[in-house]
C-alpha positions, 0 to 999 in steps of 0.5 A: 468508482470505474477507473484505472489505478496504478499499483505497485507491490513488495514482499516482504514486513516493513516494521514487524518482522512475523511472517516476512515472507509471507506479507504483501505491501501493496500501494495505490496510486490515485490517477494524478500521483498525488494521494495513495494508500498501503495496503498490508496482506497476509498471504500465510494461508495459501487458500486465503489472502487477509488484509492486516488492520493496519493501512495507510493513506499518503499525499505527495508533498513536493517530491516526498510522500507523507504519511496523513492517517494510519496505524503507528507512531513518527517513526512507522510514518517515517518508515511508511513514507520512504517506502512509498518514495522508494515503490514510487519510482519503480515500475507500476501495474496498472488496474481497472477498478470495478465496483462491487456489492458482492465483497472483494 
């Protein structure tokens, strides 16, 4: 599991609108930039950061990213999918992952 992922984040709800700014969209990106997940955080509580059950997991088809499994209907899978192209060509983080058995 030891390796390095590119991340990139945006503020904000994509479909639902409760809690707009308190919602973070994090993806992501495998090493060769072709699988990636979204990630939805509620960061409502200032102590705490909650993951909303509701991520999605993409493949890059050609120059697009699609949508392969996740919450939601084609027209959330098409919203889904443009967000990722969109955060896909803006500048990434990059972060070294690390196994654990303590929790996150």
């Amino acid at each position: 599991m030891n390796g390095v992922a590119s991340v990139s984040f945006h503020q904000g709800a994509l479909i639902n609108p409760t809690h707009r700014e308190k919602t973070y969209n994090v993806v992501l990106f495998s090493a060769a930039r072709t699988k990636s997940a979204l990630l939805m955080v509620d960061a409502s509580d200032e102590m705490h950061l909650k993951i909303i059950p509701n991520g999605y997991l993409l493949s890059k088809q050609g120059l697009h990213w699609t949508v392969e499994e996740g919450g939601g209907g084609y027209i959330d899978y098409e919203t889904i999918a443009n967000f990722v192209d969109s955060l896909s060509s803006k500048k990434v983080s990059r972060v070294k992952l690390i196994a654990s058995t303590s929790g996150c």
